[in-house]
ZAMARMAR-719051 format. One line per field, with one value per atom (N, C-alpha, C): residue number from 1; atom name; x, y, z. Coordinates in steps of 0.05 Angstrom, whole numbers. Layout:
N
n NUM_...
atom CA_...
px X_...
py Y_...
pz Z_...
//
This chain:
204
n 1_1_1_2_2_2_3_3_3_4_4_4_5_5_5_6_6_6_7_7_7_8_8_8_9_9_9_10_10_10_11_11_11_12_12_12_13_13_13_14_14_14_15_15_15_16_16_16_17_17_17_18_18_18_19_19_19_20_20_20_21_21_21_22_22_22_23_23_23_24_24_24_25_25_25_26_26_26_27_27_27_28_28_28_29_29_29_30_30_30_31_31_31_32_32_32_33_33_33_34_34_34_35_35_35_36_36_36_37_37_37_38_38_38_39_39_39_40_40_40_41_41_41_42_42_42_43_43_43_44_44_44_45_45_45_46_46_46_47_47_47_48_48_48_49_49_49_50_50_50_51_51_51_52_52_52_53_53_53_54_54_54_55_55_55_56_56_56_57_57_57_58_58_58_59_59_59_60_60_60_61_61_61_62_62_62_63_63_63_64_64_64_65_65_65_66_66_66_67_67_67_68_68_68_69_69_69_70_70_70_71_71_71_72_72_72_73_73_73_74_74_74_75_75_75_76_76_76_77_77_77_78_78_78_79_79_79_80_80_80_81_81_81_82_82_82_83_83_83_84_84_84_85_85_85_86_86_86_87_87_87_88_88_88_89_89_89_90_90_90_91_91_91_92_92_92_93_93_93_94_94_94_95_95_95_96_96_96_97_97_97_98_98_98_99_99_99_100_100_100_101_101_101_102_102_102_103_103_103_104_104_104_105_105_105_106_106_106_107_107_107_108_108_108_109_109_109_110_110_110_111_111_111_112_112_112_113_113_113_114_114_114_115_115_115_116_116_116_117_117_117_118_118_118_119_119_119_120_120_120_121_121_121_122_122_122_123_123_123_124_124_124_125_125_125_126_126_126_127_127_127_128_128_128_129_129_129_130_130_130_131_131_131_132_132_132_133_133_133_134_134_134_135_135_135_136_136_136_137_137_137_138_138_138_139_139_139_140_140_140_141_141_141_142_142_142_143_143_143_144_144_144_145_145_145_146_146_146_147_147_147_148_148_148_149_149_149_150_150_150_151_151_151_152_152_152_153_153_153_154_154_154_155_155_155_156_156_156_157_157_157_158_158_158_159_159_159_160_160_160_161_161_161_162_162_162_163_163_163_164_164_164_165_165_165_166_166_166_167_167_167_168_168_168_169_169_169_170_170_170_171_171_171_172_172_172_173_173_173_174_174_174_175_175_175_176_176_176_177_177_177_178_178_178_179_179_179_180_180_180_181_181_181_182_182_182_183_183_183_184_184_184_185_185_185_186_186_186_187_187_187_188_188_188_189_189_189_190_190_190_191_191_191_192_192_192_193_193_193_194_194_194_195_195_195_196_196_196_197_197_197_198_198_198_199_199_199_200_200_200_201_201_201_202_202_202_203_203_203_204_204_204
atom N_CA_C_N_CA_C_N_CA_C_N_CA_C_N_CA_C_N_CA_C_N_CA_C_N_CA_C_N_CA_C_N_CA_C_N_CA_C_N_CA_C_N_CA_C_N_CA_C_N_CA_C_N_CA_C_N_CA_C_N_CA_C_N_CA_C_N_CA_C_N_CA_C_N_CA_C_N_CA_C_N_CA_C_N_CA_C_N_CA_C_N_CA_C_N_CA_C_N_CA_C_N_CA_C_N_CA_C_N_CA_C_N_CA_C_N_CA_C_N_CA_C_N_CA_C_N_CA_C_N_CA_C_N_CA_C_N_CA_C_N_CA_C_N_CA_C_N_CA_C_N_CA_C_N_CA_C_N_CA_C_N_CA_C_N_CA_C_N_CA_C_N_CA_C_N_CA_C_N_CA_C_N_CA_C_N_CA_C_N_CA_C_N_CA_C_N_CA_C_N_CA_C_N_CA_C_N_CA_C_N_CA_C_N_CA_C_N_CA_C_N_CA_C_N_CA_C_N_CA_C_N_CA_C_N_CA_C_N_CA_C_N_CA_C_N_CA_C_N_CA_C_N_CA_C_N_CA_C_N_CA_C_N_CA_C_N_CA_C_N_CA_C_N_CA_C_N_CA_C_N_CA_C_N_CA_C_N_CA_C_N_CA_C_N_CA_C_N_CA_C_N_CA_C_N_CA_C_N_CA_C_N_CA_C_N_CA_C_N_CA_C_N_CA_C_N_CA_C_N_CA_C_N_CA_C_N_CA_C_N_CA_C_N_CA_C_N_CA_C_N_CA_C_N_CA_C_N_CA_C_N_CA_C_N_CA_C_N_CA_C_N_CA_C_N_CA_C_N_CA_C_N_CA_C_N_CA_C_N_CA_C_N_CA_C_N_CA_C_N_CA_C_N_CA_C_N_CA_C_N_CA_C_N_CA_C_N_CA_C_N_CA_C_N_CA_C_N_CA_C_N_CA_C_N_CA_C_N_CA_C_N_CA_C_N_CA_C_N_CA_C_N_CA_C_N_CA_C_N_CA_C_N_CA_C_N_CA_C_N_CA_C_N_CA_C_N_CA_C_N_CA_C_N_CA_C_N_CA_C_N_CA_C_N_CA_C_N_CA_C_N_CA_C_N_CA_C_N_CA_C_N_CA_C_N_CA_C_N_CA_C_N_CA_C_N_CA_C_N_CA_C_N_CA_C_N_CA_C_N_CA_C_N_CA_C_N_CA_C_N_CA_C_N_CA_C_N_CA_C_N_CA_C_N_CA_C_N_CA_C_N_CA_C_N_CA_C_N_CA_C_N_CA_C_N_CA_C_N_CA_C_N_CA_C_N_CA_C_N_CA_C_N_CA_C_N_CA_C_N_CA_C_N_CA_C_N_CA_C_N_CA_C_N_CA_C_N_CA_C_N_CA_C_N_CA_C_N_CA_C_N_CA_C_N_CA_C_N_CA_C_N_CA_C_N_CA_C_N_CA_C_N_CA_C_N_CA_C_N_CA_C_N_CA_C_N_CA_C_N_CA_C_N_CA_C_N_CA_C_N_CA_C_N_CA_C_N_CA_C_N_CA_C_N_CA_C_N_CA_C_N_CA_C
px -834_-809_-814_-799_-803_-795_-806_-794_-779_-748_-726_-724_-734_-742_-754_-740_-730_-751_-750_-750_-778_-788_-815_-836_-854_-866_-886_-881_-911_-922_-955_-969_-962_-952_-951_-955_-963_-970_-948_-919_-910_-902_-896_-887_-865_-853_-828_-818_-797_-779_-758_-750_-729_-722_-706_-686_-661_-642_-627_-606_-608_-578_-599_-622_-640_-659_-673_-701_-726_-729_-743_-774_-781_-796_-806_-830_-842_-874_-872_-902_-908_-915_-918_-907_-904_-892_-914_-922_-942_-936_-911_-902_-873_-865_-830_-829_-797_-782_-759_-746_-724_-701_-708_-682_-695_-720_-727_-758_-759_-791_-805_-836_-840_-865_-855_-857_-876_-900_-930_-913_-919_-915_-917_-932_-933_-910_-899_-865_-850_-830_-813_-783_-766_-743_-735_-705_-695_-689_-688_-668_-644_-638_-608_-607_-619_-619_-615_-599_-589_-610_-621_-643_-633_-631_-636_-667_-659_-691_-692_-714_-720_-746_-762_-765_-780_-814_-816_-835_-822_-831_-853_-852_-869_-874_-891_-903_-873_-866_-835_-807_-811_-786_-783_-760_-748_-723_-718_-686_-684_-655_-648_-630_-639_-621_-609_-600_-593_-601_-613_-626_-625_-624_-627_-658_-669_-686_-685_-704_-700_-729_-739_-759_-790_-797_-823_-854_-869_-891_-921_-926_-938_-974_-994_-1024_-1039_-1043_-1063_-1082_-1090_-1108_-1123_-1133_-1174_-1163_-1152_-1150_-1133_-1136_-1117_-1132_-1149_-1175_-1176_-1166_-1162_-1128_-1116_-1090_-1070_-1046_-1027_-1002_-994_-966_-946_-920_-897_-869_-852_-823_-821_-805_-797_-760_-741_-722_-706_-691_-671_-652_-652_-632_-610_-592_-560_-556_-538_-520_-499_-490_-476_-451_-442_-418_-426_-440_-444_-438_-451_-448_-416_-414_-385_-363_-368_-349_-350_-375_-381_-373_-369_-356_-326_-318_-293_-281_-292_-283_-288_-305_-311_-281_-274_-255_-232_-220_-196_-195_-215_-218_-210_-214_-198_-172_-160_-133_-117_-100_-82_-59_-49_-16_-7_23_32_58_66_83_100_122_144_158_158_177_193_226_235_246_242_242_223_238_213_209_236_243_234_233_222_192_175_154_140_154_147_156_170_178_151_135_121_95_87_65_58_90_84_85_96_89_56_53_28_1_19_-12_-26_-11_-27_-49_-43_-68_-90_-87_-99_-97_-70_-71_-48_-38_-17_-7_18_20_36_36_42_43_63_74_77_58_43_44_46_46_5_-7_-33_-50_-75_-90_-105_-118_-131_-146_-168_-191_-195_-199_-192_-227_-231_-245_-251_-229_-223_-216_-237_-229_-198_-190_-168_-160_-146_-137_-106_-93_-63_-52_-35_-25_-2_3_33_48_66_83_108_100_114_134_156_176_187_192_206_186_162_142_132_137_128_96_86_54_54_17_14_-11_-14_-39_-56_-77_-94_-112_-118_-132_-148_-169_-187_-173_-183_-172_-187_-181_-198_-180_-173_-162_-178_-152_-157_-151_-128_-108_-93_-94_-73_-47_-26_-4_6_6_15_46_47_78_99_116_136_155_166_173_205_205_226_224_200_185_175_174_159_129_116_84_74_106_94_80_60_38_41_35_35_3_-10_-28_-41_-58_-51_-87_-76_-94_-115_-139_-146_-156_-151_-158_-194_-213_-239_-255_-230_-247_-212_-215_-187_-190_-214_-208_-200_-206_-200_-160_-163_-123_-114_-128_-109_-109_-115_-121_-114_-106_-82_-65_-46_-19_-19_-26_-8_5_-4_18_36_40_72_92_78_102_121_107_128_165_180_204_209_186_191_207
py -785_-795_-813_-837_-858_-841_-850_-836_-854_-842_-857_-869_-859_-861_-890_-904_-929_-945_-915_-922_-918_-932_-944_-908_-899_-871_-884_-870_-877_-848_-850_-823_-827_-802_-799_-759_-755_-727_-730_-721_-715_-685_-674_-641_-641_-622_-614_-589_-584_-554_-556_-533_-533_-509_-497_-472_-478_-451_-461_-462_-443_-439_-447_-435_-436_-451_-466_-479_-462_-441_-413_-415_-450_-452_-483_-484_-506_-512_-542_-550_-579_-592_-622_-633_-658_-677_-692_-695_-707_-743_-742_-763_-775_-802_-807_-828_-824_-854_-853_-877_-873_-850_-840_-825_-810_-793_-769_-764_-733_-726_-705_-705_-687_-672_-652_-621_-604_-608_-591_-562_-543_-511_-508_-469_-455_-443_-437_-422_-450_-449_-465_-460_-468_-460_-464_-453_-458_-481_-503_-526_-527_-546_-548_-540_-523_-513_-539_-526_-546_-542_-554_-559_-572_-547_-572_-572_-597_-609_-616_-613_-629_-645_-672_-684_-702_-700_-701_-732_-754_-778_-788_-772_-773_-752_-740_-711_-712_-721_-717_-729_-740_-755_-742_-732_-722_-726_-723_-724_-703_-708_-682_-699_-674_-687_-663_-664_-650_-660_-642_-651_-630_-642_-613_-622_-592_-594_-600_-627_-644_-633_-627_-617_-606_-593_-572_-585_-583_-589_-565_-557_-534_-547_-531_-538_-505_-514_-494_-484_-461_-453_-461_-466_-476_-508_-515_-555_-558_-530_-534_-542_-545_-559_-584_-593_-632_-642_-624_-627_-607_-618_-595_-590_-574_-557_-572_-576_-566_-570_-589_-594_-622_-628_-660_-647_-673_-668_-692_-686_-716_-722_-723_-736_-738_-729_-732_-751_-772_-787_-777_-788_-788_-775_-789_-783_-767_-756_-739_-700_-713_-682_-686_-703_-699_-692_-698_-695_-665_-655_-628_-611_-616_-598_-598_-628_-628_-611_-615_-606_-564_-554_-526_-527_-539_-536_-535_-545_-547_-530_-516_-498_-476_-463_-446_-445_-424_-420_-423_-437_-441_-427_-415_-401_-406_-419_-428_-404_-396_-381_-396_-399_-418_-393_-407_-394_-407_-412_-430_-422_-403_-392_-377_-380_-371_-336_-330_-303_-294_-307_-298_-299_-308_-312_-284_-286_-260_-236_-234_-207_-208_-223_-228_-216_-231_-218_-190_-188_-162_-137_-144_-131_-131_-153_-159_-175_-195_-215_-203_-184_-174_-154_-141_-126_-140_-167_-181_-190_-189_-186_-198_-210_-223_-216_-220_-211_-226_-236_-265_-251_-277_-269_-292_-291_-308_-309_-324_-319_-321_-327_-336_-303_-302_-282_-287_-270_-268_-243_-240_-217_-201_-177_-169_-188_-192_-207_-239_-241_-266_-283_-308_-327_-342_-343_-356_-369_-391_-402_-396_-392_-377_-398_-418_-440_-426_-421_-402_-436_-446_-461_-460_-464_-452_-475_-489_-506_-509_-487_-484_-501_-508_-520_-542_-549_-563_-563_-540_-534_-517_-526_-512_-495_-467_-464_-451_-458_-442_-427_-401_-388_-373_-371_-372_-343_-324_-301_-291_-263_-243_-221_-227_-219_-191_-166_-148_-119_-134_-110_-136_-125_-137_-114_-126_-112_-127_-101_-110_-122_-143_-144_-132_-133_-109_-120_-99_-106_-123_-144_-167_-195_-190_-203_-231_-236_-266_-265_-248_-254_-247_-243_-251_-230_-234_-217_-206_-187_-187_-186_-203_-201_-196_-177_-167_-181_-199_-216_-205_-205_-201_-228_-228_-260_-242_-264_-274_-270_-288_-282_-269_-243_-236_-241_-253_-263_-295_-305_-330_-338_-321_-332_-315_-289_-278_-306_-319_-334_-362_-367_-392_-384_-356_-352_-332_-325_-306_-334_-361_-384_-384_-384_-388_-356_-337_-320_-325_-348_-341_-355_-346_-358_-385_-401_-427_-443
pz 442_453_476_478_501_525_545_574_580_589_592_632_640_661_679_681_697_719_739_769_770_781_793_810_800_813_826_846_873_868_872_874_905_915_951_943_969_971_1002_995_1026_1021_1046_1047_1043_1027_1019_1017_1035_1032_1011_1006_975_974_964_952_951_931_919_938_963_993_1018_1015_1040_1033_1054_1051_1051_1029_1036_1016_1005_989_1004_1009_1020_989_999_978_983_969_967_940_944_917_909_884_869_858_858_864_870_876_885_872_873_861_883_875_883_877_851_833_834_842_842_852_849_854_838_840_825_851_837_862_854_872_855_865_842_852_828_828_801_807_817_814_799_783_774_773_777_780_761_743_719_721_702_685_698_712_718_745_756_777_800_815_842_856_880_907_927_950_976_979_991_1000_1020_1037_1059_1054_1050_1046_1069_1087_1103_1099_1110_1100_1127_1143_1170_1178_1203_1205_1219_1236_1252_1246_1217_1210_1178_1168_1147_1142_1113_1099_1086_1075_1065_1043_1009_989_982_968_933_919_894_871_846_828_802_787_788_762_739_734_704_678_685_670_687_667_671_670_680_672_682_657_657_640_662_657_656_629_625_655_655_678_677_655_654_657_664_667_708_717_740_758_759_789_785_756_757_752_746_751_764_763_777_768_761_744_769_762_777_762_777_760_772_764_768_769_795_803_809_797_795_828_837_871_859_874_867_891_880_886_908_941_953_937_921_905_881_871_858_877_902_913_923_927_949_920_895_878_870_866_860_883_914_930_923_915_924_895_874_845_854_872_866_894_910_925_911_897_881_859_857_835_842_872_892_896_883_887_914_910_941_935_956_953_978_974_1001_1008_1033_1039_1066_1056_1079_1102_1125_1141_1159_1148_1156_1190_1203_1228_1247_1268_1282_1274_1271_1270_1245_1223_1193_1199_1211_1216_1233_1262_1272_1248_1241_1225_1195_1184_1176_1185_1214_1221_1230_1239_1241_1221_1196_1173_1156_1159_1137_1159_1166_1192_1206_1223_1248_1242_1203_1198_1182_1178_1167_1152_1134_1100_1097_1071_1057_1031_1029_1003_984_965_957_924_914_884_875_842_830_795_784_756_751_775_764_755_743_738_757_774_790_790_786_785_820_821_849_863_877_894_898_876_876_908_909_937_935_962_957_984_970_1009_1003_1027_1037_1046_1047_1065_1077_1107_1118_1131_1117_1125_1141_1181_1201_1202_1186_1179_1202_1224_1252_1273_1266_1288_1269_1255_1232_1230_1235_1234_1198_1194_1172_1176_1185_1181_1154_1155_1137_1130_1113_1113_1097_1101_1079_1069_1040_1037_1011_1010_988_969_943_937_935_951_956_929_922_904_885_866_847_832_827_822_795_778_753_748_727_736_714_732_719_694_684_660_665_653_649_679_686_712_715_671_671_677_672_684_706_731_757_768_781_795_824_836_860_871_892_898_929_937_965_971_991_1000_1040_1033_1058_1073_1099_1107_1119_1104_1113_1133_1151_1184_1200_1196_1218_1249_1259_1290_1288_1273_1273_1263_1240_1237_1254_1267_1291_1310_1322_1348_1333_1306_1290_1294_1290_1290_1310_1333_1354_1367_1377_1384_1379_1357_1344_1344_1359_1359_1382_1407_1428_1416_1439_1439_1444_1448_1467_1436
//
């Protein structure tokens, strides 16, 4: 099969960190292109697999990509003192990652909750906010640990805040209800939306 493969390979030996959340795997690259590298190591990561990288083009100067594993390259033991096993890794594109955050962001359920007063608002937190939690009604399916963002729309301050959240409890829906769900949401970080919404309870 022709190698479809374009971009111009330099043999360079530079140091390189990599893993799939943490930089918890260091080695060298056997060689670069522009569109990618190939990464001496007998560990191999699966096909597809995402990589940060750090990428050290000077002893004190480095970058940082994303990249997915494009294929394997595996050497018999008795041939490894004249060659070297690793993987080869394709570089993602500026707009390749920023589309993949923004597509796993929108994939996250939002639920918005209005409060057209100041007074519907305090009577709110002090039912459900001040212990951390929300409770919102939904035709969506939602699995209990399901992530979720909460939008509380304060219409009286024309503020919107937001908050990250964990579906805690789900509530089946009742009979002649349409689908609709009840779902009891825990917020993420409770010091942080405490210190978003105690502002908005004064009288001013």
């Amino acid at each position: 099969m022709a190698d479809k493969r374009q971009q111009r390979r330099i043999k360079r030996r530079l140091m390189v960190r990599y893993g799939e959340r943490e930089l918890t795997q260091s080695g060298f690259t056997g060689d670069v292109s522009t569109s990618g590298l190939f990464i001496i190591s007998s560990s191999l990561p699966r096909l597809d697999t995402r990589l940060h990288i750090q990428l050290f083009v000077e002893p004190e100067r480095c970058v940082f990509f994303e990249g997915e594993v494009r294929r394997h390259k595996l050497v018999p033991a008795e041939l490894r003192t004249i060659e070297r096993g690793g993987f080869g890794v394709r570089l993602l594109s500026p707009r390749e990652v920023l589309s993949s955050a923004l597509d796993q962001e929108l994939r996250v359920p939002h639920f918005e909750l209005n409060y057209r007063t100041r007074t519907a608002f305090q009577q709110a937190y002090e039912r459900e906010f001040r212990m951390g939690a929300a409770f919102v009604s939904t035709t969506q399916q939602l699995p209990r640990d399901a992530q979720a963002v909460l939008s509380l729309v304060l219409e009286f301050s024309g503020q919107v805040v937001e908050l990250e959240a964990q579906v805690v409890q789900v509530f089946p829906p009742q009979e002649g209800s349409e689908a609709v769900v009840g779902l009891a949401l825990l917020f993420t970080d409770r010091t942080r939306a405490e210190s978003l919404l105690r502002p908005w309870l004064g009288q001013g």
